[in-house]
N, CA, C and O atoms as a GROMACS GRO file, in nm:
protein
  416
    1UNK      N    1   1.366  -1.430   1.132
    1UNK     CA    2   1.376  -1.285   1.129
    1UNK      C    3   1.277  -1.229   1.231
    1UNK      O    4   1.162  -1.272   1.244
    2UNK      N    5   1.347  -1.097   1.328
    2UNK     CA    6   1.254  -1.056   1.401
    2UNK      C    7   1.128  -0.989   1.333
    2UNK      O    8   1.122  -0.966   1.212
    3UNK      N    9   1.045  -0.966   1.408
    3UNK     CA   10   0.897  -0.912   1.358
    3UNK      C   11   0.927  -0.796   1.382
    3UNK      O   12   0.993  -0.777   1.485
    4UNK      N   13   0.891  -0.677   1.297
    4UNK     CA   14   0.932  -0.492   1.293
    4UNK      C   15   0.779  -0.518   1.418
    4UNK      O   16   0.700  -0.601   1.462
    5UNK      N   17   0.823  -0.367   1.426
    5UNK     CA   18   0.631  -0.305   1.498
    5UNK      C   19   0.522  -0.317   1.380
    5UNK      O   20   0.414  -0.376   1.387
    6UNK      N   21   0.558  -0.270   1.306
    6UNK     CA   22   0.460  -0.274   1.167
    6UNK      C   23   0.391  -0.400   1.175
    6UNK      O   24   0.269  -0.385   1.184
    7UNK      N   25   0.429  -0.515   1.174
    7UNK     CA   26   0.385  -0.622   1.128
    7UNK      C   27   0.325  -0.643   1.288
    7UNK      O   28   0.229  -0.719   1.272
    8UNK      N   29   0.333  -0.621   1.390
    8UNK     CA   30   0.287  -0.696   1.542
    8UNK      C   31   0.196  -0.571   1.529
    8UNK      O   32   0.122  -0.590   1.626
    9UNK      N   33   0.152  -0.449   1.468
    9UNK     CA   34   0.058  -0.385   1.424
    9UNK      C   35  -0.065  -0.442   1.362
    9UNK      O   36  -0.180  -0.404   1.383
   10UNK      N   37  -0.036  -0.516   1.299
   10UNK     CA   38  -0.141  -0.566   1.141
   10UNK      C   39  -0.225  -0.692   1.229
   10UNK      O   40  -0.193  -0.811   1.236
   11UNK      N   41  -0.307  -0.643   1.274
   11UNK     CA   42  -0.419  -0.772   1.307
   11UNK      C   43  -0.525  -0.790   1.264
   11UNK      O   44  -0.610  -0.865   1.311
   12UNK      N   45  -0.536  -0.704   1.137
   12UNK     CA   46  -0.637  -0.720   1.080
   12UNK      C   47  -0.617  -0.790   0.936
   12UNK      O   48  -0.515  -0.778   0.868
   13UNK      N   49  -0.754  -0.883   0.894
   13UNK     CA   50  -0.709  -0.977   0.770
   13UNK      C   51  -0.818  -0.948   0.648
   13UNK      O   52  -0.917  -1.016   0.622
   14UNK      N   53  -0.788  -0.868   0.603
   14UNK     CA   54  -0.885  -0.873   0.472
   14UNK      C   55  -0.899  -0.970   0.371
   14UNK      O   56  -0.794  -0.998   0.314
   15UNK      N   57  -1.007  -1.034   0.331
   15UNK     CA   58  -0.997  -1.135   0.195
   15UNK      C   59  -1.063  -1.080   0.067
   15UNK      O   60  -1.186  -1.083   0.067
   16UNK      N   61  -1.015  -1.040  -0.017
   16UNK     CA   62  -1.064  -0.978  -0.131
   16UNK      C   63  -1.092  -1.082  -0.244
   16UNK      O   64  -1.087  -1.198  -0.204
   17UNK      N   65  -1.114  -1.072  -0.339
   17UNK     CA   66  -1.162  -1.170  -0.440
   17UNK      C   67  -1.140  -1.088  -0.609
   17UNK      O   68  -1.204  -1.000  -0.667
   18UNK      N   69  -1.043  -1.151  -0.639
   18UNK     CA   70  -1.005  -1.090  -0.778
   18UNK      C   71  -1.022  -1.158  -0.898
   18UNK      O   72  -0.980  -1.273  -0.885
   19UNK      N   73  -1.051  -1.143  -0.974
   19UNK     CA   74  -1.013  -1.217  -1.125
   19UNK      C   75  -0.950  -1.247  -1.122
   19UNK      O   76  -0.867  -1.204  -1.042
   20UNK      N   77  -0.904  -1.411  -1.252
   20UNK     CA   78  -0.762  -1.449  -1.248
   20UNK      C   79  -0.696  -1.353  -1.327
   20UNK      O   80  -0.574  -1.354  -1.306
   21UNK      N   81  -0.724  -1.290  -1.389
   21UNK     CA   82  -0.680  -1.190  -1.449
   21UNK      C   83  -0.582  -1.072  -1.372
   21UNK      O   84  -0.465  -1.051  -1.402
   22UNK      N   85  -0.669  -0.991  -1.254
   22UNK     CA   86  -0.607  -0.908  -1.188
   22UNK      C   87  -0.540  -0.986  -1.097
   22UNK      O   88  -0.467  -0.909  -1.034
   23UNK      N   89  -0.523  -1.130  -1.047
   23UNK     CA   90  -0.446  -1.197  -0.965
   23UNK      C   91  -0.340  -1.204  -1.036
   23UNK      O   92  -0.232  -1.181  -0.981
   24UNK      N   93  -0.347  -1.246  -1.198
   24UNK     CA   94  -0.224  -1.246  -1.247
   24UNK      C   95  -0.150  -1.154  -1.261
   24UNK      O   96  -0.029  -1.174  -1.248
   25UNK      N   97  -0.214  -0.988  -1.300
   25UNK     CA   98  -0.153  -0.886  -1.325
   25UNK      C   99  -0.098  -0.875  -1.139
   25UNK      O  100   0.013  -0.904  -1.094
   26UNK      N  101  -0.195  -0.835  -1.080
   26UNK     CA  102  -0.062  -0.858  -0.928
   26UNK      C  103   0.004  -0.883  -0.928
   26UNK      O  104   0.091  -0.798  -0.944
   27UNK      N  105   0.043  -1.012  -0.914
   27UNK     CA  106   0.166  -1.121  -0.944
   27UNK      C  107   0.284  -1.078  -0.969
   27UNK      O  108   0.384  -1.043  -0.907
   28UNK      N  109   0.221  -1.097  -1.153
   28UNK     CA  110   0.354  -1.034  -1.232
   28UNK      C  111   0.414  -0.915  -1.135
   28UNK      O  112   0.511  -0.934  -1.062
   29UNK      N  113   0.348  -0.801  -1.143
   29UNK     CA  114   0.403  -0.678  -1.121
   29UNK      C  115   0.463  -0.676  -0.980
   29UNK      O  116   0.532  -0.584  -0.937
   30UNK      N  117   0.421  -0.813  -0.897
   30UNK     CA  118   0.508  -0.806  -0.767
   30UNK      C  119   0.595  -0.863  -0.741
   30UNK      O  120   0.670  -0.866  -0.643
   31UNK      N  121   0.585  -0.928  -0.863
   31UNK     CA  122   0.745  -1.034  -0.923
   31UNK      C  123   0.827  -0.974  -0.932
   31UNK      O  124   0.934  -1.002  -0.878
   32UNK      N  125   0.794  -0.810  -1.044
   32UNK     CA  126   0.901  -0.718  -1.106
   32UNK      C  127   0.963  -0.672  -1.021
   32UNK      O  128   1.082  -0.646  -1.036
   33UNK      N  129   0.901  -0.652  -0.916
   33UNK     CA  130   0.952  -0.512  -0.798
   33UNK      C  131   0.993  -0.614  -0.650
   33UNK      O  132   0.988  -0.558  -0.541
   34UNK      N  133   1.029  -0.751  -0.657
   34UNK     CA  134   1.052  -0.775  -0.551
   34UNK      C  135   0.988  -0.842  -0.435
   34UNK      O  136   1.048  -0.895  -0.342
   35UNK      N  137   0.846  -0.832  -0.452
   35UNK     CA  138   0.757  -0.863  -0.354
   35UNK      C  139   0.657  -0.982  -0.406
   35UNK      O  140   0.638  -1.037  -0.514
   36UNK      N  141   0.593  -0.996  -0.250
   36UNK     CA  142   0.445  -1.108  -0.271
   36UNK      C  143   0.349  -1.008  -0.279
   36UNK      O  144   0.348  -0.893  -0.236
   37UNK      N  145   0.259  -1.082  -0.352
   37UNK     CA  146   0.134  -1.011  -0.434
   37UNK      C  147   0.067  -0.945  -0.280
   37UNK      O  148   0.023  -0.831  -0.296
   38UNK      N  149   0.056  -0.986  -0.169
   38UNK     CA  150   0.050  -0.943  -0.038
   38UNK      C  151   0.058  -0.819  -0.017
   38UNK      O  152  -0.013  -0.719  -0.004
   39UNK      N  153   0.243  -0.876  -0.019
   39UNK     CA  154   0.293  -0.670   0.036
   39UNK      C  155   0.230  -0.552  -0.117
   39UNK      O  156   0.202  -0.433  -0.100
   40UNK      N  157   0.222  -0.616  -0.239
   40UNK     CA  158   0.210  -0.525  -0.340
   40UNK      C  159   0.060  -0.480  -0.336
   40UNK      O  160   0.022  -0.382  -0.400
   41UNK      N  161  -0.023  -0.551  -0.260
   41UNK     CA  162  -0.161  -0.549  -0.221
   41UNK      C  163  -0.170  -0.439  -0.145
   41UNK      O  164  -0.227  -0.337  -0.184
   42UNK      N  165  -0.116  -0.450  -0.031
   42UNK     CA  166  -0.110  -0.365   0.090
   42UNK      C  167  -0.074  -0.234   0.060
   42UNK      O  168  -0.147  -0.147   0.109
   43UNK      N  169   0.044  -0.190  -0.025
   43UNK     CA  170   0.120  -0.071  -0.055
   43UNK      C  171   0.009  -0.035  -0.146
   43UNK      O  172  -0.004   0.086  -0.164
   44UNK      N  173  -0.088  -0.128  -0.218
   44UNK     CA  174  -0.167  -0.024  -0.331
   44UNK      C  175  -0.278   0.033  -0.226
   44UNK      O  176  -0.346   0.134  -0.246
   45UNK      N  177  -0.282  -0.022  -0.150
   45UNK     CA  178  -0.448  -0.023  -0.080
   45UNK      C  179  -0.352   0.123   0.041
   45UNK      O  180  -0.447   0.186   0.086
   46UNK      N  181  -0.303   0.147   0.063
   46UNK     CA  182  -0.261   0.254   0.156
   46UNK      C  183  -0.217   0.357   0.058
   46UNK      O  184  -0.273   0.462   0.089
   47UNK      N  185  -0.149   0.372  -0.037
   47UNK     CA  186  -0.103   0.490  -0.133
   47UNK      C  187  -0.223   0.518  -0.145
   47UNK      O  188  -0.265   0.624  -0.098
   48UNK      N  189  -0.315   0.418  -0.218
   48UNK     CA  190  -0.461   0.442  -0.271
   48UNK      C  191  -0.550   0.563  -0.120
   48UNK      O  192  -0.595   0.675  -0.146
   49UNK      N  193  -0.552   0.508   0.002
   49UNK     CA  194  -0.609   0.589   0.091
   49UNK      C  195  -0.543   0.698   0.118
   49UNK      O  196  -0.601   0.801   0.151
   50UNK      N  197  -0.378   0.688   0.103
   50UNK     CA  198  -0.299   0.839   0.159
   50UNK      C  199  -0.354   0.931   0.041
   50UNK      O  200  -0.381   1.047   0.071
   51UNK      N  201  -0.375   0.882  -0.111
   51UNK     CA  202  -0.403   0.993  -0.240
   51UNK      C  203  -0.571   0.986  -0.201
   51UNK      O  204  -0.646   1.020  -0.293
   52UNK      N  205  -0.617   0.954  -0.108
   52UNK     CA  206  -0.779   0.972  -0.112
   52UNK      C  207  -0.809   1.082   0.064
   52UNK      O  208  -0.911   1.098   0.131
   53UNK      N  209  -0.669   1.132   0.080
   53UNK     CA  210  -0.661   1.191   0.212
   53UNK      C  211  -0.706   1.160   0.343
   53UNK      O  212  -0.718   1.228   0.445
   54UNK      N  213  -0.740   0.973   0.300
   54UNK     CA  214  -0.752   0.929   0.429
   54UNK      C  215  -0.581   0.865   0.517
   54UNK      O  216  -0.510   0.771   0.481
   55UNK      N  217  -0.567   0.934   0.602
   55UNK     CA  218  -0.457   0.915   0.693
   55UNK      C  219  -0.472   0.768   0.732
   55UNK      O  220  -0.584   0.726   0.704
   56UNK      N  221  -0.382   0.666   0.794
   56UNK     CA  222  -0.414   0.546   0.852
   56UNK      C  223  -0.390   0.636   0.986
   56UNK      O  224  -0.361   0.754   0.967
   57UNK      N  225  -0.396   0.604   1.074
   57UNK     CA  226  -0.430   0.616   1.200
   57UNK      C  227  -0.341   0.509   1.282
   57UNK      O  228  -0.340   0.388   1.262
   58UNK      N  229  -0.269   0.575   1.374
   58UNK     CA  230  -0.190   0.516   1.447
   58UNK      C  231  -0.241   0.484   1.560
   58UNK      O  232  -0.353   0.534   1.566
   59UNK      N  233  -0.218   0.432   1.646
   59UNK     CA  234  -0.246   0.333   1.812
   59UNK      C  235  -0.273   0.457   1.891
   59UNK      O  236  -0.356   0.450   1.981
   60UNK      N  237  -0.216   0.562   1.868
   60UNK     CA  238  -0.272   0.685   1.968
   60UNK      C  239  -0.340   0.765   1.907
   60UNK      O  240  -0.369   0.856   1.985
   61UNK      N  241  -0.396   0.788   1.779
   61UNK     CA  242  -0.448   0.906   1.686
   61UNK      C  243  -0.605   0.840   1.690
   61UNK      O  244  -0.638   0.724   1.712
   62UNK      N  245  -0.664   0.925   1.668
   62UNK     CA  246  -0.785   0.915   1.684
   62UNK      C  247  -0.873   0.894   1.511
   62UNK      O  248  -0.818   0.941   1.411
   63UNK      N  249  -0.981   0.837   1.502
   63UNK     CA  250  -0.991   0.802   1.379
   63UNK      C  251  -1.034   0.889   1.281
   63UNK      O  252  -1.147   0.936   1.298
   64UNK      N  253  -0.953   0.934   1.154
   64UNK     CA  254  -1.042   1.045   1.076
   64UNK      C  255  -1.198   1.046   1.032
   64UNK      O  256  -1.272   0.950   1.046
   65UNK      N  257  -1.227   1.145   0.989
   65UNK     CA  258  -1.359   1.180   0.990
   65UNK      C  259  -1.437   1.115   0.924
   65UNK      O  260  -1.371   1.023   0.875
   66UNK      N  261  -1.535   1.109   0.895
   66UNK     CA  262  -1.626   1.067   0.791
   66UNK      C  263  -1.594   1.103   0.676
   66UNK      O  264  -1.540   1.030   0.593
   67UNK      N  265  -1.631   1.236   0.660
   67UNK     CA  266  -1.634   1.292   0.515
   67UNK      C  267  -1.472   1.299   0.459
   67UNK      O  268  -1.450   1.318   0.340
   68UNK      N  269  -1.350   1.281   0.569
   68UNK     CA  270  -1.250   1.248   0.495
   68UNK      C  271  -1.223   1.131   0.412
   68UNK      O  272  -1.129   1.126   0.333
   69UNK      N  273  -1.298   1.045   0.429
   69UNK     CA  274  -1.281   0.919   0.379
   69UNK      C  275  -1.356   0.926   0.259
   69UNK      O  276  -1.327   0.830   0.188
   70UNK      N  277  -1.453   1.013   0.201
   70UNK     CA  278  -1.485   1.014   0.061
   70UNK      C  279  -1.396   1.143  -0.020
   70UNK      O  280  -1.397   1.256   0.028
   71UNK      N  281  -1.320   1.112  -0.151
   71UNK     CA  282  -1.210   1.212  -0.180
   71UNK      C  283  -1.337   1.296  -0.245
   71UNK      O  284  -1.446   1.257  -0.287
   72UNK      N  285  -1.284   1.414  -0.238
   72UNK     CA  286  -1.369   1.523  -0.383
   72UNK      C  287  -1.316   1.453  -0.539
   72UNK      O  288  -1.203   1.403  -0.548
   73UNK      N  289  -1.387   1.455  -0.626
   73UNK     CA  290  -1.332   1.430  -0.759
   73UNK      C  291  -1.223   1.508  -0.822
   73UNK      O  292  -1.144   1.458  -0.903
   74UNK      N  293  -1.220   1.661  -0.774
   74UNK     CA  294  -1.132   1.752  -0.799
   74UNK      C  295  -1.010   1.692  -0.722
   74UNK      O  296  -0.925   1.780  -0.713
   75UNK      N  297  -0.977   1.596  -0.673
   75UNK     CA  298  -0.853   1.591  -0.616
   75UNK      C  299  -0.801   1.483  -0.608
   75UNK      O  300  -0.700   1.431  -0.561
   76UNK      N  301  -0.900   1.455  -0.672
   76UNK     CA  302  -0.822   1.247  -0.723
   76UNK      C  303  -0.733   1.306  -0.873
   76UNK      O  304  -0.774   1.384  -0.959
   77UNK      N  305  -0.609   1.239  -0.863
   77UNK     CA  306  -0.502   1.240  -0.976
   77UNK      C  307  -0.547   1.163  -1.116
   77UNK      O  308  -0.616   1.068  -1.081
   78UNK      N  309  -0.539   1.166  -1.217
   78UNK     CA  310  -0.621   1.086  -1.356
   78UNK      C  311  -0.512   0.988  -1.294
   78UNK      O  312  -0.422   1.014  -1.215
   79UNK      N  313  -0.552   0.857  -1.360
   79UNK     CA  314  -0.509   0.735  -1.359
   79UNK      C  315  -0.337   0.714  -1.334
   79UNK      O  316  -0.259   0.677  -1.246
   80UNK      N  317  -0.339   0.770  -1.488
   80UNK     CA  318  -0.208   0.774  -1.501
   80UNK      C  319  -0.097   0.836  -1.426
   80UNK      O  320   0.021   0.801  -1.431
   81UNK      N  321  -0.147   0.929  -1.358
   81UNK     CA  322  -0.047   1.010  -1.211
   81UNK      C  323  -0.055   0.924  -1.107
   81UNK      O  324   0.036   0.912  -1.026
   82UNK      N  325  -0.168   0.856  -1.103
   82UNK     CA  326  -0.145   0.773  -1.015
   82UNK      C  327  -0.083   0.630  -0.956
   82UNK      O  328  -0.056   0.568  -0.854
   83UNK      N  329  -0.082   0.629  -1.115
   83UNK     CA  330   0.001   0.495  -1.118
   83UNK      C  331   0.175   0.525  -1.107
   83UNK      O  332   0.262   0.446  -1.071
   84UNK      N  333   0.188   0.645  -1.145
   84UNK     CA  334   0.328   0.690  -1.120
   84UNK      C  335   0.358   0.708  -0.998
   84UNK      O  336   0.472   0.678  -0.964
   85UNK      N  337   0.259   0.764  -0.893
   85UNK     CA  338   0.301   0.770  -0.776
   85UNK      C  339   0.267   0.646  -0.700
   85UNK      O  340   0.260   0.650  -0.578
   86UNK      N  341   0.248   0.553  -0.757
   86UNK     CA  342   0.218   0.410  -0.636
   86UNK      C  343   0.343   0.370  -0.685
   86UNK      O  344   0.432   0.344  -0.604
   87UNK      N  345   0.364   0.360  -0.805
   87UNK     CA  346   0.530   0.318  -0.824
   87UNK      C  347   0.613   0.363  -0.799
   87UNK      O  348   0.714   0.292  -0.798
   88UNK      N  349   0.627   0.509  -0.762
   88UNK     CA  350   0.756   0.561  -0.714
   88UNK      C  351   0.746   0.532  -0.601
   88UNK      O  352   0.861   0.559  -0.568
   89UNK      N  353   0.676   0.480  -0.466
   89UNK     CA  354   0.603   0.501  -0.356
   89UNK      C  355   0.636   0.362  -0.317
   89UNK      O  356   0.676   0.336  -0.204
   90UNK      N  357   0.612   0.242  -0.442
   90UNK     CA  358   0.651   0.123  -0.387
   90UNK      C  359   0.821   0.116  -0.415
   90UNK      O  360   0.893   0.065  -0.330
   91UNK      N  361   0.858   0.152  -0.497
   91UNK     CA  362   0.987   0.163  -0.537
   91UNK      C  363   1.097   0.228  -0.414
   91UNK      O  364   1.209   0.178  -0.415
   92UNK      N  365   1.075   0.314  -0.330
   92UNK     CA  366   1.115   0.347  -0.232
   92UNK      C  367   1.099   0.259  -0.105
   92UNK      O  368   1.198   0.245  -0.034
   93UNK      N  369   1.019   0.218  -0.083
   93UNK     CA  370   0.958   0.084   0.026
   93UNK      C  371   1.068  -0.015  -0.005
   93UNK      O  372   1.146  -0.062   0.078
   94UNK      N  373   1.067  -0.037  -0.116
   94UNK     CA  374   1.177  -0.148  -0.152
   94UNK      C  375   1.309  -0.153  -0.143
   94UNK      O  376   1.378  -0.238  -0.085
   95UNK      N  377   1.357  -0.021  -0.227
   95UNK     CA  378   1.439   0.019  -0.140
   95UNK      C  379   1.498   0.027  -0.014
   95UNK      O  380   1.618   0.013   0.015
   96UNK      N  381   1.386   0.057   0.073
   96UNK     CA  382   1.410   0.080   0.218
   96UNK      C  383   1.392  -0.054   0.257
   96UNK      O  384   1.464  -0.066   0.356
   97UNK      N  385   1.344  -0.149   0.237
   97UNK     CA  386   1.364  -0.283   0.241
   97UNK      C  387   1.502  -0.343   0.207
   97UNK      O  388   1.573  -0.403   0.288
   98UNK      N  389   1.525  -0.323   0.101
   98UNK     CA  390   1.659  -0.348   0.059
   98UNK      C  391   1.819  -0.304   0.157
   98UNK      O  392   1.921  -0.372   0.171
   99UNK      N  393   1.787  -0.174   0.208
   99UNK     CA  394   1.879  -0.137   0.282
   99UNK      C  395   1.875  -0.232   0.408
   99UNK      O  396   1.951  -0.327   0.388
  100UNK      N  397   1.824  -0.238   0.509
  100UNK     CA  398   1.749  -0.284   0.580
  100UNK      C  399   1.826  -0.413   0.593
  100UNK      O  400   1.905  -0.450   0.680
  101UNK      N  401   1.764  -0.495   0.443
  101UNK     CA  402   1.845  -0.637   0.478
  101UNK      C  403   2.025  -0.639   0.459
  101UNK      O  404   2.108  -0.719   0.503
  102UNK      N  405   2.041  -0.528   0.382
  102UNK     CA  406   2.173  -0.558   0.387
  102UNK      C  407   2.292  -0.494   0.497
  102UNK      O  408   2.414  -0.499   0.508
  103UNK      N  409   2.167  -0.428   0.576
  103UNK     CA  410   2.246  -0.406   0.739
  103UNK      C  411   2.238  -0.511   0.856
  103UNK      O  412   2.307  -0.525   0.957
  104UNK      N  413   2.141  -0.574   0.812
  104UNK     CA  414   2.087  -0.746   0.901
  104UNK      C  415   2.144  -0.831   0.844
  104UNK      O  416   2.128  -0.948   0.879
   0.00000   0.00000   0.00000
């Protein structure tokens, strides 16, 4: 399969370190929806910065600010909104994944 731009984008490699616990809960939940604990990694860690109003920054955009990168408390969603919107958020990705392969 060809490589999108997205992916000839990503040169950067983070190694995080989880409990077996939250490795397992990953897992599972990237089992449910389709994916490797990877991509379900990635989609939490960017919803997580788009709901913290940090933008990712594209190849021509210049990098946001400092103080954008810490959210106000007034504008972080309680838990539970947030977990609704990483799931509706990955749920669409997948989707759009889904279409995708069945035009390839």
């Amino acid at each position: 399969m060809p490589q999108t731009r997205h992916t000839a984008d990503r040169t950067k490699v983070l190694s995080v370190r989880l409990t077996s616990e939250e490795f397992d809960a990953l897992a599972a939940r990237a089992t449910e929806v389709g994916v490797g604990p990877s991509t379900l990694a990635r989609t939490l860690v960017r919803s997580g910065l788009a709901l913290a109003g940090v933008d990712a920054p594209t190849a021509s955009s210049t990098p946001p600010s400092p103080s954008r990168a810490i959210p106000r408390a007034a504008q972080e969603p309680p838990p539970s909104a947030l977990e609704a919107q990483l799931l509706r958020h990955l749920a669409a990705r997948v989707e759009e994944l889904e279409r995708w392969v069945a035009e390839h």
